[in-house]
ZADO-1210 file (C-alpha; in nm, 4 decimals, padded with zeros to 6 digits):
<atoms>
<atom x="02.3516" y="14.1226" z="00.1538" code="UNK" pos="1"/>
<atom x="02.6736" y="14.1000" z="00.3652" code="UNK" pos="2"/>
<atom x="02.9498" y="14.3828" z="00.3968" code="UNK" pos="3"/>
<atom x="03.2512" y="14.3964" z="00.6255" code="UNK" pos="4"/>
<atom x="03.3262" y="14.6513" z="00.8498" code="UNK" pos="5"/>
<atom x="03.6665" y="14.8265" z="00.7614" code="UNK" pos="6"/>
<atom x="03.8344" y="14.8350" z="01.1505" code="UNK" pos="7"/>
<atom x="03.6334" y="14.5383" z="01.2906" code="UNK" pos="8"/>
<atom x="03.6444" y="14.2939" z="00.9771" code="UNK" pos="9"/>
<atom x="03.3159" y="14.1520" z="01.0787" code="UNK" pos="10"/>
<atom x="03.0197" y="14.0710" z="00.8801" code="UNK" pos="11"/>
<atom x="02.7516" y="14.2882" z="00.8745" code="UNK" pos="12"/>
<atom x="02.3883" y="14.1716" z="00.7276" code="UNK" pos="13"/>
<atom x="02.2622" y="14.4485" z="00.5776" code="UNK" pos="14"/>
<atom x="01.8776" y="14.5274" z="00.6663" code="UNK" pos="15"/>
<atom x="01.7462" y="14.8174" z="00.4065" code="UNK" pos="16"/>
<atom x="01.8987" y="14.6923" z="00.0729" code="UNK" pos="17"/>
<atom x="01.8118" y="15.0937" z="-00.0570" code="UNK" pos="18"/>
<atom x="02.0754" y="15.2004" z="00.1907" code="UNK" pos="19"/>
<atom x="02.4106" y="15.0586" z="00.0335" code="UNK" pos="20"/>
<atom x="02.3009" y="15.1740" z="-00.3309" code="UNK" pos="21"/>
<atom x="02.1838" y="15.5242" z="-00.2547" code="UNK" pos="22"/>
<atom x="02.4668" y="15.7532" z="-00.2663" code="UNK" pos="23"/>
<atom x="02.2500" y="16.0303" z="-00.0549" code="UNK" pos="24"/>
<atom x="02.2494" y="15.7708" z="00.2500" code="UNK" pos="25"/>
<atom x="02.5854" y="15.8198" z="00.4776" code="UNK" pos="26"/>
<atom x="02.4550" y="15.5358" z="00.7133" code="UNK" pos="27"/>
<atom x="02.3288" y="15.1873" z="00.6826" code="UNK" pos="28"/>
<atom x="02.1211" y="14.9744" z="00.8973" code="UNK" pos="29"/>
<atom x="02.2556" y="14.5840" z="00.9985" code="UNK" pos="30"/>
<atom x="02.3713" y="14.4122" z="01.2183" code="UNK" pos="31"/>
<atom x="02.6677" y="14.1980" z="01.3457" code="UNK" pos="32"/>
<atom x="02.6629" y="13.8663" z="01.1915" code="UNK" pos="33"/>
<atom x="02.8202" y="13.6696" z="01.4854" code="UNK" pos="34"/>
<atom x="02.7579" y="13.4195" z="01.7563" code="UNK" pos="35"/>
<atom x="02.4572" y="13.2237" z="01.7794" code="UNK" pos="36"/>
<atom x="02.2078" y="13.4738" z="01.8833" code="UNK" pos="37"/>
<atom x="02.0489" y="13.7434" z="01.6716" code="UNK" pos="38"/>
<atom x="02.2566" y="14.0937" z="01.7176" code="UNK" pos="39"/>
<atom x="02.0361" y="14.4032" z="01.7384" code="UNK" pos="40"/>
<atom x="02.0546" y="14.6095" z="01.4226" code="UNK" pos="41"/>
<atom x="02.2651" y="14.9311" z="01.4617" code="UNK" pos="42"/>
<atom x="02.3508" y="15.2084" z="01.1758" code="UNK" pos="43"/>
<atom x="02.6842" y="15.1762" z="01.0250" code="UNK" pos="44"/>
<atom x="02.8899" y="15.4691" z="00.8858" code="UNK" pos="45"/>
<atom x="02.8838" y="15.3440" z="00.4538" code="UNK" pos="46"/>
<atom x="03.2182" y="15.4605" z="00.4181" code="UNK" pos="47"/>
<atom x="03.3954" y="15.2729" z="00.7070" code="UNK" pos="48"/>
<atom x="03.2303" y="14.9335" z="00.4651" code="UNK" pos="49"/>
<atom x="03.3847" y="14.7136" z="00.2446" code="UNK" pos="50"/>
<atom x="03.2701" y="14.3917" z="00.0611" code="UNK" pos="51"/>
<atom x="03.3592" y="14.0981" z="00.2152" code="UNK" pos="52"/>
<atom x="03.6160" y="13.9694" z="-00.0740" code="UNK" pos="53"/>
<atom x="03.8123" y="14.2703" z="00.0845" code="UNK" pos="54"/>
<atom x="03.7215" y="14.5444" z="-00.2133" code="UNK" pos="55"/>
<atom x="03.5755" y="14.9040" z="-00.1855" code="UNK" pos="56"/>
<atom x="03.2356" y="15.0031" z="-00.2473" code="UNK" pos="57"/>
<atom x="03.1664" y="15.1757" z="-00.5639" code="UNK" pos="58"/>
<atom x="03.1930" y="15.5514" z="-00.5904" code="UNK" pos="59"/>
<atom x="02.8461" y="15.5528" z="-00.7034" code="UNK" pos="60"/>
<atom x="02.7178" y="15.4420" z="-00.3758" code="UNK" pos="61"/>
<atom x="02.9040" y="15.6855" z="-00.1634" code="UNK" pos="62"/>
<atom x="02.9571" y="16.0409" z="-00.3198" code="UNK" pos="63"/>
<atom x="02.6144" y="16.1863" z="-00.4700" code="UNK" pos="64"/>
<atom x="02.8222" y="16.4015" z="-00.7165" code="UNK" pos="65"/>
<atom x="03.0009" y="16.0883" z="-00.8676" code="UNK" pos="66"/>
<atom x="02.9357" y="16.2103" z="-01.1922" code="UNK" pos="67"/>
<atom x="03.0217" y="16.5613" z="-01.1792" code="UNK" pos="68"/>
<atom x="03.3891" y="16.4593" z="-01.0180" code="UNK" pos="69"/>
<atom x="03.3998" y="16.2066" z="-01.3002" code="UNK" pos="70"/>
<atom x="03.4195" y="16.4455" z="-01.5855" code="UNK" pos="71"/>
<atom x="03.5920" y="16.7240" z="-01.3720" code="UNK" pos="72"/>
<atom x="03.8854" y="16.4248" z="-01.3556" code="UNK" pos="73"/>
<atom x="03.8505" y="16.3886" z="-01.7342" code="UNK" pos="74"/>
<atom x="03.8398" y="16.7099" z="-01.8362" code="UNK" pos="75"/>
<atom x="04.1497" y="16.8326" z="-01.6176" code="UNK" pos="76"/>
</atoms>
């Protein structure tokens, strides 16, 4: 799996496919998908992510209380 980082705009492989999807995770581990040689793999802040067609990640993978805030924003 590929995201882009938000600042950079480079591609970044994702390495632990249980990072992106777990909301309780705050970091991912990848790494750089440039050049010709293999990058090391660094952690990458989730939120500073994208996808790479330039859309948001889901609120489900980022805030652990998704569903609470969801019916807080329908009930209000």
């Amino acid at each position: 799996m590929f995201l882009m980082q938000r600042n950079s705009e480079k591609l970044v492989e994702v390495l632990s496919l249980t990072d992106p999807f777990n909301p309780n995770h705050e970091q991912i581990v990848g790494r750089f998908h440039a050049g010709e040689e293999m990058q090391d793999a660094e952690s990458f802040a989730k939120d500073d992510m994208k996808f790479p067609s330039g859309e948001v990640l889901p609120k489900c993978w980022l805030d652990p209380q998704y569903k609470q805030h969801s019916l807080i924003a329908m009930e209000g």
